[in-house]
C-alpha positions in Angstrom: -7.8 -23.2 -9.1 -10.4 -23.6 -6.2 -11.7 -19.8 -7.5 -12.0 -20.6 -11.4 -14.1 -23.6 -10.6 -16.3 -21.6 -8.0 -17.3 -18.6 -10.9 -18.1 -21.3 -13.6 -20.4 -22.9 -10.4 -22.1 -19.9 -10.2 -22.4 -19.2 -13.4 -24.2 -22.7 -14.5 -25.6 -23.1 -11.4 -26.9 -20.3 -9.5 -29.2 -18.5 -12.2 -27.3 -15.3 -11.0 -28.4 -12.2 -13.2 -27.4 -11.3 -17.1 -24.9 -8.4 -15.4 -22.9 -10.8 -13.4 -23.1 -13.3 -16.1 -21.3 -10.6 -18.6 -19.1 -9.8 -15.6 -17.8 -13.4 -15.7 -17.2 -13.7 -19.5 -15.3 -10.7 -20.0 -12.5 -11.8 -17.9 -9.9 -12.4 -20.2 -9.5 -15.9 -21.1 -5.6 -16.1 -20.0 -6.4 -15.9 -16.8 -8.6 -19.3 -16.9 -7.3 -22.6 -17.7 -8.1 -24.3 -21.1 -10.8 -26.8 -20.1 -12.6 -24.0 -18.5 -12.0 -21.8 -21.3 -14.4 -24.3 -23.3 -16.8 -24.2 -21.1 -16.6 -20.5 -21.6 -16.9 -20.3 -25.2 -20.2 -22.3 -25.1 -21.8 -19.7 -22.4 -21.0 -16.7 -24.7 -22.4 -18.2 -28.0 -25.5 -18.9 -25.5 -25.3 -15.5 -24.5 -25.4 -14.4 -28.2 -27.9 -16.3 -29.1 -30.1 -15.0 -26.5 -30.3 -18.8 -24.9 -30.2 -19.8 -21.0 -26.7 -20.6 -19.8 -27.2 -23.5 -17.5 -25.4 -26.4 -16.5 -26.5 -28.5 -19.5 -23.6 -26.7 -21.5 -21.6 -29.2 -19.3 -20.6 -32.4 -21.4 -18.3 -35.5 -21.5 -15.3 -33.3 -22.3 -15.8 -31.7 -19.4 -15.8 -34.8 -16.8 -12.6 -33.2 -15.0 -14.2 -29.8 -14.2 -17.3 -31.3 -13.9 -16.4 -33.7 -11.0 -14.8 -30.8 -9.2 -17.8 -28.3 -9.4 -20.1 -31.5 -7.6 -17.2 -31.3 -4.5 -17.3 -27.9 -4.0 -19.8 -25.1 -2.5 -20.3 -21.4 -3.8 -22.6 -18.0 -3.4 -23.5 -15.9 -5.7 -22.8 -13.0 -3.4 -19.3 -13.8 -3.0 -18.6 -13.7 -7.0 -16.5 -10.4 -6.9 -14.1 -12.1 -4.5 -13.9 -15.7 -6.7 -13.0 -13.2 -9.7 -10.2 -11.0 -7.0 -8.8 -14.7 -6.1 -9.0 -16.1 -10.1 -7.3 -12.6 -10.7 -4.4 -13.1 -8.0 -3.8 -16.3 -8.8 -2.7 -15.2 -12.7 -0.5 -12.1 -11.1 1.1 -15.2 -8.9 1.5 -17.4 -11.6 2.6 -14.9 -14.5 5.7 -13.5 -11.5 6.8 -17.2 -10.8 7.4 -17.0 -14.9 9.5 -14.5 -15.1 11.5 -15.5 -12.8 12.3 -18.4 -15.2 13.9 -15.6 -17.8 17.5 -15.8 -18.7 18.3 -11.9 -18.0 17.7 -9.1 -14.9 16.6 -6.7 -18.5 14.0 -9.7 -19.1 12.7 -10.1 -16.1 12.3 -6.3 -15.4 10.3 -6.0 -18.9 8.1 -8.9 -17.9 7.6 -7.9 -14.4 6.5 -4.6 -16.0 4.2 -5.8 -18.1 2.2 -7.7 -15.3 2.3 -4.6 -13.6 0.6 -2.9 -16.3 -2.0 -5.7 -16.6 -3.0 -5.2 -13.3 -2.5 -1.6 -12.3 -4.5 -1.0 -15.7 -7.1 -3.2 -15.9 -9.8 -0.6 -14.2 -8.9 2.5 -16.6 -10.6 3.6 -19.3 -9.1 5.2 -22.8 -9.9 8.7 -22.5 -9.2 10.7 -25.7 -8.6 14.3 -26.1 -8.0 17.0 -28.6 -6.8 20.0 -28.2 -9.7 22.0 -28.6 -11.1 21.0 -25.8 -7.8 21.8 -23.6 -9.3 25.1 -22.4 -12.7 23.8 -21.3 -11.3 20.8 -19.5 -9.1 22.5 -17.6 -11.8 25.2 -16.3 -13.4 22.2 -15.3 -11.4 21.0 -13.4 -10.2 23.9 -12.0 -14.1 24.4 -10.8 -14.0 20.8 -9.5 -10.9 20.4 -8.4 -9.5 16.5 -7.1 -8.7 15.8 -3.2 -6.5 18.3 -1.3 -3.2 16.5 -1.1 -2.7 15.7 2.9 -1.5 18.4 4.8 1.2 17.5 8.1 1.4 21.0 9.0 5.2 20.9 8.1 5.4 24.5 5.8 8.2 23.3 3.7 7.4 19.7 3.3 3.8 20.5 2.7 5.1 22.8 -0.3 7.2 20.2 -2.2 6.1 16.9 -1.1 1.9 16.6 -2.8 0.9 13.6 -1.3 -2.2 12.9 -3.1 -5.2 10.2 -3.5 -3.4 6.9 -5.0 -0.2 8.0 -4.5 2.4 5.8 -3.5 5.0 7.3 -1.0 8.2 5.7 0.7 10.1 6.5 3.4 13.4 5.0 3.0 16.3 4.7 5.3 19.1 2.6 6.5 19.1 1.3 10.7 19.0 3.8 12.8 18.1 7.3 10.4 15.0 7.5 12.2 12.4 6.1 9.8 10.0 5.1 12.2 9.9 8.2 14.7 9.8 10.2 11.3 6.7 8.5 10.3 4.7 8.3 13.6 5.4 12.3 13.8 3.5 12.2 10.3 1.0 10.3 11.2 0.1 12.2 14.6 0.7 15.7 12.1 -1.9 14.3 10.0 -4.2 13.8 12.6 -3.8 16.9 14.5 -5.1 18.4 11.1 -8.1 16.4 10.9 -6.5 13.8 8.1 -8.0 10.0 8.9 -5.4 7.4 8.6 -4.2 4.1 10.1 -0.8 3.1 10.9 0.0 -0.8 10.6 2.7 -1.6 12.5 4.7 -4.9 11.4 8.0 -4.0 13.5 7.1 -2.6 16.8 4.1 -3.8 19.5 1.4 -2.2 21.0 2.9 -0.9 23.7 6.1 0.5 21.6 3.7 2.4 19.5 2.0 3.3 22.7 5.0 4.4 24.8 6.3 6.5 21.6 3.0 8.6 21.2 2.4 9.5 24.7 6.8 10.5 25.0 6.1 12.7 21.8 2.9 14.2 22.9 4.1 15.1 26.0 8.1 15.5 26.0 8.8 13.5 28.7 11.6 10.7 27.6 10.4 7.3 26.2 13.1 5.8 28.5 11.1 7.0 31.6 8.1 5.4 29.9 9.0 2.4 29.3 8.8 0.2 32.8 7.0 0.6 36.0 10.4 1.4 37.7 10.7 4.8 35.1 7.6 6.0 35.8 7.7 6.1 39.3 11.0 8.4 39.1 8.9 10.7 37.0 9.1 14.5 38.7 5.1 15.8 39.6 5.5 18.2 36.4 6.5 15.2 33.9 2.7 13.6 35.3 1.3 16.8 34.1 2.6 17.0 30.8 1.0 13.3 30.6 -2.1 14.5 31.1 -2.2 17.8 29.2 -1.1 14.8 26.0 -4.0 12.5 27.2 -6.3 15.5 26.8 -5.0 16.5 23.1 -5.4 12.4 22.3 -8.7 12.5 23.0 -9.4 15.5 21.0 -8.1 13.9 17.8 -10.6 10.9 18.2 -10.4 8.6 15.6 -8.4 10.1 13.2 -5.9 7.7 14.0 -5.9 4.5 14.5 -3.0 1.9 15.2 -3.1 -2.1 14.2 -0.1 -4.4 15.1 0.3 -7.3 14.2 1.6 -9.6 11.1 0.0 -8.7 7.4 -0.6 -9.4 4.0 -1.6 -6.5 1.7 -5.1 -8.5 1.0 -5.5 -8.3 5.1 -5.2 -4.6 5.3 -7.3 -4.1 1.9 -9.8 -5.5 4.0 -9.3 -3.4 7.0 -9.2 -0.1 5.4 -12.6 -1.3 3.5 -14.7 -1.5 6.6 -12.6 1.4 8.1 -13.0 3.5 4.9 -17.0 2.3 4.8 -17.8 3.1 8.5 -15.6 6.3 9.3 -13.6 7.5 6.1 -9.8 6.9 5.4 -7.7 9.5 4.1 -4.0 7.2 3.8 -2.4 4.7 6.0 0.8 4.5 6.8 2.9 0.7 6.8 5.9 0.3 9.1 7.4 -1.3 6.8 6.8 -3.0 3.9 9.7 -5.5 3.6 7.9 -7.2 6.6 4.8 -7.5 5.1 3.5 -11.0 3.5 3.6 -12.2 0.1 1.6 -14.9 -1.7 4.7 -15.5 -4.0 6.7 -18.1 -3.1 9.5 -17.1 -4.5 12.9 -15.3 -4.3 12.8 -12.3 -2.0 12.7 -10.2 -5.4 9.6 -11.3 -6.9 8.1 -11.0 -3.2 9.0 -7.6 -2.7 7.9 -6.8 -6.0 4.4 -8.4 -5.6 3.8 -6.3 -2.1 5.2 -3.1 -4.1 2.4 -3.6 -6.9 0.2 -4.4 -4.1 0.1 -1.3 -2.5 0.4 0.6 -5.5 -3.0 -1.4 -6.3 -4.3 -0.6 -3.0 -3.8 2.9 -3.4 -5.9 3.0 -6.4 -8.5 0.8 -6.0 -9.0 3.0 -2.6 -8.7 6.3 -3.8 -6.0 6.9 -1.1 -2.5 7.5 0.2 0.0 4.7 1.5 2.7 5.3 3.0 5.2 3.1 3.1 8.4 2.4 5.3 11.2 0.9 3.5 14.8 -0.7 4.3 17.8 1.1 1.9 20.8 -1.6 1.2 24.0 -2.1 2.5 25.4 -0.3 0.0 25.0 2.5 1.2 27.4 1.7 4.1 30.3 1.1 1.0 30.1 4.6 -0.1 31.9 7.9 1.6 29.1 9.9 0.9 26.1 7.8 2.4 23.2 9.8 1.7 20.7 7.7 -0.1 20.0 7.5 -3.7 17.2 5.5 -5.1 19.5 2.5 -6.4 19.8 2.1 -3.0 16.3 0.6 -2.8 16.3 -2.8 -1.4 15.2 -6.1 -2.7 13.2 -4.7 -5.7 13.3 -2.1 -8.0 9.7 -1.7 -8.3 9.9 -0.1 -5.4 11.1 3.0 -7.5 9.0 2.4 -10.2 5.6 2.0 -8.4 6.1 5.2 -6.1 5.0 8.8 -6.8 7.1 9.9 -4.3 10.6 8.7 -2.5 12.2 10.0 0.5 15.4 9.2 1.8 16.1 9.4 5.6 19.9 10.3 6.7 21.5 11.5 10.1 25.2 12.2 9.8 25.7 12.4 13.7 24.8 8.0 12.9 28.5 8.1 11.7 29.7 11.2 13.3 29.9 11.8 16.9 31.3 15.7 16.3 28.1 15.9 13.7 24.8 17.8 15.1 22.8 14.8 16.5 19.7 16.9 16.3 19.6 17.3 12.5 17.8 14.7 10.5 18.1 15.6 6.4 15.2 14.6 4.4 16.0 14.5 0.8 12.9 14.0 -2.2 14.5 11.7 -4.4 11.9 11.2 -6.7 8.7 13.4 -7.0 6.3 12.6 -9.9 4.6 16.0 -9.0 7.1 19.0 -8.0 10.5 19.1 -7.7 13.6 17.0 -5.8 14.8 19.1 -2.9 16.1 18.8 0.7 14.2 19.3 3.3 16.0 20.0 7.3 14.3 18.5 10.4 14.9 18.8 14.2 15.6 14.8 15.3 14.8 14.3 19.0 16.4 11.0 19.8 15.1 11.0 23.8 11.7 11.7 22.3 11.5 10.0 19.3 9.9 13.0 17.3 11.3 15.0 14.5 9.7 18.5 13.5 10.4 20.5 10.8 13.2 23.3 10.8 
């Protein structure tokens, strides 16, 4: 409870300003422990009373929390990140409870509830009769929110609204073609001026690499891939390389590509400064079963915890995320095997979190008579327009997919 102890610091010790001071007493007193919740009740009657809140509130009772705040160190600048930290360490705490519930209906309620806690705890009540229907709709029809992204796919543009703090998953078993699907996305968006990042958990540097310049150009990724491939490329394959350096280079930043191994916290961070600096439209997370969890728990409450994550990311950022996602082996029981959204695995917050779910499916994977070139794209769940399917051209030697 390193952060609890650092906010009451500053609080008794820093003389930091009446605003923060209200900032720290209005967290709700469940998420601090009960000896600090003492301390607490003494600072708002001072605060009532109009009276300086100071470490003299501190007495005998208190010689645990006491003795802890003389070992430690804190800045009053850094209070918005003691109360993130005092605020994750409740969510953490509340998930390894319900685990502890005697049924899956239980757990889900619970789970639900936490959810709800956190994904609601910057809205405001916003009440509205119906006489005022008309004039806020003009309104907002005058200012209207964020264009939903645009890939430059006609059909998928049409159904699929991918909007500021939406949620969005891209779900597939092995071998659908998640991953060339979503880095065709992401290099659609960019081509129509759309900032993003893609975080890449699965593939390195020089995968993503190797798979953008084989797209952009057409010449195979297998050619790309070693020394030995290159140097068997014919003089017109060099030239197509260099016609896709030159149409890189034109999209600038509006992409940008991080590997490596994340928590959800670590990319909050990076999209802040990116977000600050240059502007961020979405980001794109290949995939999310990879990504870290502060839970330690079962592999549900994990997956759960990065689902709610993201969901808060999205919000709290006034963006996109886009997320890759692993469908079960179920799927693989079935004799039709196109995906459904119980076939979400590890959590089914998954479902619940997301504004929109796509399922990935390539019958030619279990077919060799089957067209290898079609890749079907089905909207399982779409919080804004409508479920359809949706038919792409898949090349495998290129890893790209356009839109039929």
């Amino acid at each position: 409870m390193d952060s609890e102890i650092k906010i009451i610091y500053c609080l008794l010790l820093l003389g930091i300003s009446k605003a923060d001071q209200e900032k720290i007493l209005s967290i709700p007193s469940k998420m601090f422990s009960k000896e600090a919740n003492e301390i607490l009740k003494r600072c708002k009657l001072r605060m009532v009373n109009n009276e300086l809140i100071d470490a003299s509130l501190l007495t005998e009772n208190d010689g645990k929390i006491a003795y802890k705040i003389e070992k430690i160190e804190a800045y009053n600048e850094r209070l918005d990140l003691y109360i993130k930290d005092l605020k994750q360490d409740y969510i953490k705490k509340k998930l390894l409870e319900a685990t502890e519930l005697g049924t899956n209906e239980e757990l889900l309620n619970e789970v639900s509830n936490i959810r709800d806690e956190i994904l609601g705890e910057s809205q405001t009540v916003k009440k509205l009769n119906l006489k005022n229907v008309v004039y806020e709709y003009y309104k907002n029809i005058e200012n209207p929110p964020k264009n939903p992204l645009k890939t430059g796919w006609k059909r998928f543009d049409e159904y699929v609204q991918m909007e500021a703090e939406d949620l969005v998953i891209i779900a597939g078993r092995p071998g659908m073609g998640k991953t060339a699907f979503i880095l065709s996305q992401a290099l659609s968006l960019a081509k129509n001026n759309n900032k993003g990042i893609f975080f890449s958990l699965e593939m390195s540097e020089k995968q993503v690499i190797n798979r953008i310049m084989s797209q952009m150009s057409g010449v195979q990724l297998n050619f790309l891939k070693s020394t030995e491939g290159f140097l068997k490329l014919p003089e017109k394959a060099h030239g197509y390389l260099n016609m896709a350096s030159t149409e890189l280079a034109k999209l600038g930043d509006n992409l940008n590509i991080i590997t490596g191994n994340f928590t959800v916290n670590k990319i909050l961070e990076i999209c802040k400064v990116e977000k600050d600096q240059n502007g961020l439209d979405y980001i794109i997370v290949d995939y999310m079963q990879l990504l870290g969890s502060a839970v330690k728990g079962s592999r549900y409450e994990q997956v759960t915890d990065i689902s709610i994550s993201l969901k808060k990311l999205a919000k709290e950022l006034g963006i996109v995320v886009i997320a890759l996602a692993q469908l079960s082996r179920t799927v693989e029981s079935r004799a039709d095997r196109h995906p459904v959204l119980s076939d979400l695995r590890d959590s089914g917050q998954i479902e619940q979190d997301a504004s929109i779910i796509i399922g990935l499916y390539r019958q030619a994977y279990y077919e060799e008579e089957a067209d290898r070139t079609l890749l079907e794209v089905d909207v399982l769940k779409n919080r804004n327009s409508e479920l359809t399917k949706i038919y792409f051209n898949f090349r495998g030697e290129i890893q790209e997919v356009k839109e039929r």
